[in-house]
C-alpha positions as CSV (number, residue, x, y, z in Angstrom):
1,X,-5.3,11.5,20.9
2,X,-4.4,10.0,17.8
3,X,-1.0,10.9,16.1
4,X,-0.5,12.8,12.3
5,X,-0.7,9.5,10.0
6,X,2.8,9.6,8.4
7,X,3.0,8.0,4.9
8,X,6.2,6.3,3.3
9,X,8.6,8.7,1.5
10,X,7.9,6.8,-1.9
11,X,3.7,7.0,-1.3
12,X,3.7,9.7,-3.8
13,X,5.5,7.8,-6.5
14,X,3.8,5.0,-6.0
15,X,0.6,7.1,-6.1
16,X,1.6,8.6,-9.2
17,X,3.0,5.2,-11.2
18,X,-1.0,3.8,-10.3
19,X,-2.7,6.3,-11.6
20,X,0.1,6.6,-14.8
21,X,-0.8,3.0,-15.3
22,X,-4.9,3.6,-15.7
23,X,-5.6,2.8,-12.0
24,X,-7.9,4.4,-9.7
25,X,-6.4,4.8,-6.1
26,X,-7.6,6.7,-3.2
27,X,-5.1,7.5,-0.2
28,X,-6.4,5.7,2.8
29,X,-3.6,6.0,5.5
30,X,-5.5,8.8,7.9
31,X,-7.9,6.1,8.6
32,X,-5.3,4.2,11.3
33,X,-5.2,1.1,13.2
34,X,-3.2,-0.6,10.4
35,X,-5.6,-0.4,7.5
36,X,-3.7,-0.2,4.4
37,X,-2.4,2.9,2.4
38,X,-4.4,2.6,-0.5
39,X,-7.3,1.1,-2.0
40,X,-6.2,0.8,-6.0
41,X,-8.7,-0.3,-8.6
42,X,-7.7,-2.5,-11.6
43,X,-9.8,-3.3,-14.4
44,X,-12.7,-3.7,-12.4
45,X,-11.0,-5.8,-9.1
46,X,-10.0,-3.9,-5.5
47,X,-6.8,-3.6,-4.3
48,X,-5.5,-3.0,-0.8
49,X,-2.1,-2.1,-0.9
50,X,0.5,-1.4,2.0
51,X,3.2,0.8,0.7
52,X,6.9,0.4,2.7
53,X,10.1,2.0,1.3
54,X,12.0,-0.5,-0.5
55,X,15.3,1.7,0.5
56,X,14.8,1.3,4.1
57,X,16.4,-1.2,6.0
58,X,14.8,-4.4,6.0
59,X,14.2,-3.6,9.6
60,X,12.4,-0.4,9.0
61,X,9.6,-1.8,6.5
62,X,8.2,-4.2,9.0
63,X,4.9,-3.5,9.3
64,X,3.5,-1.8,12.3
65,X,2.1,-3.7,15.5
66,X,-1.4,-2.3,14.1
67,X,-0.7,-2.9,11.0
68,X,0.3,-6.2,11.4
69,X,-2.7,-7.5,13.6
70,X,-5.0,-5.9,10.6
71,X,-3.1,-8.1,8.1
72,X,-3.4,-11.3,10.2
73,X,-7.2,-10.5,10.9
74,X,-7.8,-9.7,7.3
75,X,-9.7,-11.8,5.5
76,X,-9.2,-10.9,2.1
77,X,-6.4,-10.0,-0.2
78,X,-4.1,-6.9,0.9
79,X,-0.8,-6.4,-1.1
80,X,2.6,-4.7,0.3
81,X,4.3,-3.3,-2.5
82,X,7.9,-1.4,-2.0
83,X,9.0,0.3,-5.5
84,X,7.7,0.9,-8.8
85,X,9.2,-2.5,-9.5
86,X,6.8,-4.1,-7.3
87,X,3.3,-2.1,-8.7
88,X,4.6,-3.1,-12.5
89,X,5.0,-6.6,-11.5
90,X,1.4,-6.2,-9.5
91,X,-0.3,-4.9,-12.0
92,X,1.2,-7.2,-14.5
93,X,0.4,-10.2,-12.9
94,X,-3.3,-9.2,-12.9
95,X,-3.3,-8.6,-16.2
């Protein structure tokens, strides 16, 4: 039986800085088996995004065994992103 997804403390924020920004998102950590936290749309491109808390330990954001093996099987883009610093610069960079 599968566990209660648990999200990052800083999901929320994150969530919230998105959205403040113009962009879509839609919460996707219940799915499991590593797939990313959120899908975020951008001026018409898809985003999945991996959220980690920046004020963790470096130790404590590695992604999960689960996650990880979805990242290395991936085969298209997937961000991590671990403050509002990291969605501005994102989002920026996309234009």
């Amino acid at each position: 039986m599968r566990r209660k997804a648990r999200i990052d403390s800083n999901q929320p924020q994150i969530i919230e800085v998105f959205r403040a920004l113009g962009a879509s998102v839609a919460p996707t950590h219940t799915l499991g088996q590593g797939f990313p936290d959120i899908v975020v749309g951008w001026r018409g491109i898809n985003l999945l995004v991996e959220i980690k808390d920046g004020d963790k330990p470096p130790s404590r954001r590695q992604l999960t065994e689960d996650e990880q093996r979805w990242h290395d099987e991936w085969r298209g883009n997937v961000v991590i992103v671990e403050s509002i610093a990291d969605v501005l610069a994102l989002l920026n960079k996309m234009g």
